[in-house]
C-alpha atoms as one frame of an Amber mdcrd trajectory, in Angstrom:
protein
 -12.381 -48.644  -1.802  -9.941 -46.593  -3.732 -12.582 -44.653  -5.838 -14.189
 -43.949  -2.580 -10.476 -42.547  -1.505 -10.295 -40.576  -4.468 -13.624 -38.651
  -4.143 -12.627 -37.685  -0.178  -9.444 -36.115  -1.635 -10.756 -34.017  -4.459
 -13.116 -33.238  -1.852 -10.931 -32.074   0.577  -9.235 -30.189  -1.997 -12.253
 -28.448  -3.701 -12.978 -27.518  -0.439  -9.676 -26.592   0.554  -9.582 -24.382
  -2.839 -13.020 -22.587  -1.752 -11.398 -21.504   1.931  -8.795 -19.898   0.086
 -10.872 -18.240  -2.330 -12.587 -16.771   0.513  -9.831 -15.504   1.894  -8.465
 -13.773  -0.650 -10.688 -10.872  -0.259  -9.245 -10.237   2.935  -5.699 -10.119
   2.041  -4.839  -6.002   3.047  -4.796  -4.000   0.175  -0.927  -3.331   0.625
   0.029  -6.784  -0.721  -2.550  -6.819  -3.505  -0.987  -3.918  -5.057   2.366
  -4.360  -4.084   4.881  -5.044  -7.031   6.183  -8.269  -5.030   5.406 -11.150
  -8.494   4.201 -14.793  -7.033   7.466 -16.348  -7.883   9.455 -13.385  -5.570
   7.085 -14.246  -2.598   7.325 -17.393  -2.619  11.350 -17.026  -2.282  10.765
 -14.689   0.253   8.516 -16.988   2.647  11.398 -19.664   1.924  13.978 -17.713
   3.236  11.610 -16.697   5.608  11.076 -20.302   6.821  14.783 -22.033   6.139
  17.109 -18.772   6.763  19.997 -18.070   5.158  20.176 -20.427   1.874  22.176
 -20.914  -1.255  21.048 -20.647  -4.286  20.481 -24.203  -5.228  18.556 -24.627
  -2.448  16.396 -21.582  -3.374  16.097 -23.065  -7.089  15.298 -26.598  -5.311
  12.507 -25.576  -2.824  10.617 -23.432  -5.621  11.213 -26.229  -8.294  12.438
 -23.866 -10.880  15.970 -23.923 -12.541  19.018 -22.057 -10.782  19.023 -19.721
 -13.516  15.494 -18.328 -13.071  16.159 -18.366  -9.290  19.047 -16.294  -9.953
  16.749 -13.922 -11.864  14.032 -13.860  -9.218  16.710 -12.954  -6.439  17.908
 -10.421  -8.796  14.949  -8.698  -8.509  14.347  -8.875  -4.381  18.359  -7.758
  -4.399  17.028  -4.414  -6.376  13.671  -4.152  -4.424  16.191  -3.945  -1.241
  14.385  -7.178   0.257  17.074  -9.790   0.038  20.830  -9.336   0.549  23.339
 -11.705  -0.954  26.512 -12.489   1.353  29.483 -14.985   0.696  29.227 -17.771
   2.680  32.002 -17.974   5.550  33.397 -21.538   5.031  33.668 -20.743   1.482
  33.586 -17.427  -0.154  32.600 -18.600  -3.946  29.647 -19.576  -2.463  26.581
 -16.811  -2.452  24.265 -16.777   0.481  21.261 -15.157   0.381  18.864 -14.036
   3.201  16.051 -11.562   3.844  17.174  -7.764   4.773  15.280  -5.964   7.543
  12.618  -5.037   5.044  12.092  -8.594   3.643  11.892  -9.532   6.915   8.969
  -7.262   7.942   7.322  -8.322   4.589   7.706 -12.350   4.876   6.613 -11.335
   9.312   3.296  -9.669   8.481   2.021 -11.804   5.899   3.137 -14.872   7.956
   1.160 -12.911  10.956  -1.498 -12.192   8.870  -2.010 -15.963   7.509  -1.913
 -16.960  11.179  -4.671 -14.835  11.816  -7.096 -15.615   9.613  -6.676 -19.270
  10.849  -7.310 -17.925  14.303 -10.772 -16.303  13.156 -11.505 -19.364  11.821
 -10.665 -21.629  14.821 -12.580 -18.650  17.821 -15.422 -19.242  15.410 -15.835
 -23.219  16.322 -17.355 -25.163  19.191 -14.747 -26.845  21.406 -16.003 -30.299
  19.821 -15.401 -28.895  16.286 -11.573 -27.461  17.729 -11.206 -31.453  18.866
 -11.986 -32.747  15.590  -9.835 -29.907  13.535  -6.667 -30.996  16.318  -7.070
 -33.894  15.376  -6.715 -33.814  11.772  -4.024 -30.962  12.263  -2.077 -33.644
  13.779  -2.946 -36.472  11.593  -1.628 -34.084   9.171   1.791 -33.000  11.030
   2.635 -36.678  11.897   2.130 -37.317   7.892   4.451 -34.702   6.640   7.294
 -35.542   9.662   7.365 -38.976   8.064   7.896 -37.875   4.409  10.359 -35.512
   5.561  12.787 -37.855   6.927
Protein backbone atom coordinates (compact mmCIF):
# COMPACT_ATOMS: atom_id res chain seq x y z
CA UNK A 1 0.00 0.00 0.00
CA UNK A 2 2.55 2.63 0.69
CA UNK A 3 4.89 1.75 -2.30
CA UNK A 4 1.81 1.95 -4.34
CA UNK A 5 1.39 5.66 -2.63
CA UNK A 6 4.76 6.49 -3.44
CA UNK A 7 4.70 5.72 -7.22
CA UNK A 8 1.18 7.99 -7.58
CA UNK A 9 3.21 10.88 -6.08
CA UNK A 10 6.37 10.84 -8.10
CA UNK A 11 3.89 10.43 -10.68
CA UNK A 12 1.99 13.28 -10.10
CA UNK A 13 5.07 15.14 -9.78
CA UNK A 14 6.94 13.97 -12.97
CA UNK A 15 3.98 14.91 -14.50
CA UNK A 16 3.49 17.99 -12.77
CA UNK A 17 7.33 18.83 -13.76
CA UNK A 18 6.49 18.07 -17.62
CA UNK A 19 3.32 20.78 -17.57
CA UNK A 20 5.69 23.22 -16.47
CA UNK A 21 8.30 22.45 -18.82
CA UNK A 22 5.80 23.02 -21.40
CA UNK A 23 4.99 26.07 -20.34
CA UNK A 24 7.97 27.61 -20.16
CA UNK A 25 8.17 28.28 -23.77
CA UNK A 26 5.35 30.44 -23.49
CA UNK A 27 6.49 32.67 -20.83
CA UNK A 28 6.62 36.40 -23.02
CA UNK A 29 9.90 37.18 -23.96
CA UNK A 30 9.91 40.33 -21.58
CA UNK A 31 10.40 38.20 -18.44
CA UNK A 32 12.90 35.81 -20.00
CA UNK A 33 15.24 38.54 -20.57
CA UNK A 34 14.43 40.69 -17.90
CA UNK A 35 17.27 41.18 -15.23
CA UNK A 36 14.62 40.23 -12.37
CA UNK A 37 17.18 36.86 -10.65
CA UNK A 38 14.77 33.81 -9.32
CA UNK A 39 15.42 34.68 -5.77
CA UNK A 40 14.08 38.65 -6.51
CA UNK A 41 10.83 37.16 -8.06
CA UNK A 42 10.07 35.08 -5.81
CA UNK A 43 10.12 38.09 -3.09
CA UNK A 44 8.22 39.96 -5.37
CA UNK A 45 5.17 37.39 -5.81
CA UNK A 46 5.40 37.24 -1.82
CA UNK A 47 4.80 40.65 -1.34
CA UNK A 48 2.61 40.35 -4.05
CA UNK A 49 0.49 37.72 -2.22
CA UNK A 50 0.97 38.80 1.76
CA UNK A 51 1.35 42.80 1.27
CA UNK A 52 3.28 44.84 3.15
CA UNK A 53 5.87 42.52 5.22
CA UNK A 54 8.90 42.77 7.40
CA UNK A 55 11.82 41.50 6.74
CA UNK A 56 11.79 38.38 8.77
CA UNK A 57 8.86 37.45 7.29
CA UNK A 58 10.38 37.96 3.79
CA UNK A 59 13.56 35.84 4.98
CA UNK A 60 10.90 33.22 6.50
CA UNK A 61 8.56 32.67 3.46
CA UNK A 62 11.67 32.28 0.97
CA UNK A 63 13.58 30.07 3.57
CA UNK A 64 16.76 31.95 3.23
CA UNK A 65 18.60 33.87 6.09
CA UNK A 66 17.59 37.63 6.92
CA UNK A 67 20.82 38.65 5.71
CA UNK A 68 20.49 37.40 2.12
CA UNK A 69 16.88 38.70 2.19
CA UNK A 70 18.25 41.93 3.06
CA UNK A 71 20.53 41.64 0.01
CA UNK A 72 17.80 40.50 -2.36
CA UNK A 73 15.54 43.57 -1.29
CA UNK A 74 18.53 45.61 -1.79
CA UNK A 75 18.48 44.94 -5.16
CA UNK A 76 14.41 45.38 -5.98
CA UNK A 77 14.99 48.83 -3.73
CA UNK A 78 17.65 49.86 -6.68
CA UNK A 79 15.60 48.27 -9.58
CA UNK A 80 12.76 50.84 -8.22
CA UNK A 81 10.37 47.69 -7.61
CA UNK A 82 10.11 47.58 -3.87
CA UNK A 83 9.99 50.51 -1.44
CA UNK A 84 11.02 50.15 2.17
CA UNK A 85 8.82 52.24 4.77
CA UNK A 86 9.03 52.29 8.70
CA UNK A 87 6.40 50.61 10.11
CA UNK A 88 3.77 52.98 11.97
CA UNK A 89 3.47 51.26 15.41
CA UNK A 90 7.11 51.17 15.51
CA UNK A 91 9.53 53.09 13.46
CA UNK A 92 12.82 50.71 13.94
CA UNK A 93 10.93 48.40 12.21
CA UNK A 94 11.41 48.33 8.11
CA UNK A 95 8.42 47.50 6.02
CA UNK A 96 8.72 46.63 2.73
CA UNK A 97 6.11 46.49 -0.12
CA UNK A 98 5.92 46.53 -3.92
CA UNK A 99 6.06 50.19 -5.69
CA UNK A 100 3.71 50.85 -8.61
CA UNK A 101 6.17 49.16 -10.90
CA UNK A 102 6.58 45.96 -8.79
CA UNK A 103 3.17 45.92 -8.71
CA UNK A 104 2.55 45.83 -12.50
CA UNK A 105 5.40 43.20 -12.63
CA UNK A 106 4.14 40.66 -9.73
CA UNK A 107 0.04 41.70 -11.73
CA UNK A 108 1.03 40.48 -15.20
CA UNK A 109 2.89 37.51 -14.43
CA UNK A 110 0.21 36.56 -11.83
CA UNK A 111 -2.33 37.34 -14.94
CA UNK A 112 -0.32 35.59 -17.15
CA UNK A 113 0.00 32.26 -14.89
CA UNK A 114 -3.79 32.48 -14.59
CA UNK A 115 -4.06 32.30 -18.12
CA UNK A 116 -2.30 29.62 -19.15
CA UNK A 117 -4.39 27.59 -16.58
CA UNK A 118 -7.42 28.93 -18.34
CA UNK A 119 -6.15 27.52 -21.85
CA UNK A 120 -5.69 24.54 -20.22
CA UNK A 121 -9.10 24.20 -18.46
CA UNK A 122 -11.37 25.74 -22.20
CA UNK A 123 -9.39 22.87 -23.64
CA UNK A 124 -11.31 19.98 -21.44
CA UNK A 125 -14.67 18.27 -21.63
CA UNK A 126 -17.05 19.33 -18.84
CA UNK A 127 -16.49 15.67 -17.32
CA UNK A 128 -12.68 16.24 -17.38
CA UNK A 129 -13.44 20.14 -15.64
CA UNK A 130 -15.52 17.82 -12.88
CA UNK A 131 -12.74 15.61 -12.22
CA UNK A 132 -9.89 18.58 -12.24
CA UNK A 133 -12.63 20.56 -9.50
CA UNK A 134 -12.48 18.02 -7.78
CA UNK A 135 -8.95 17.47 -7.15
CA UNK A 136 -8.52 21.39 -7.08
CA UNK A 137 -10.52 21.14 -4.04
CA UNK A 138 -9.19 18.04 -2.57
CA UNK A 139 -6.16 20.05 -2.88
CA UNK A 140 -7.43 23.52 -1.27
CA UNK A 141 -9.14 21.68 1.68
CA UNK A 142 -5.47 19.95 2.20
CA UNK A 143 -3.44 23.06 2.35
CA UNK A 144 -6.37 25.06 4.66
CA UNK A 145 -5.69 22.29 7.16
CA UNK A 146 -1.85 22.57 7.26
CA UNK A 147 -2.19 26.16 7.41
CA UNK A 148 -3.93 26.43 10.59
Amino acid sequence: MHQERQTLIQHILKLSEEIYNMLIPSLPREWLESDVTVAQLRVLLVLHTDGPSRMGSIASAIGVALSTATGIVDHLVRKGLVVRDADPQDRRLVICKLSPEGQELANRLWTWGQSQIEKLLESMTEEQLQKAAEVTEFLHSNVTRQSI
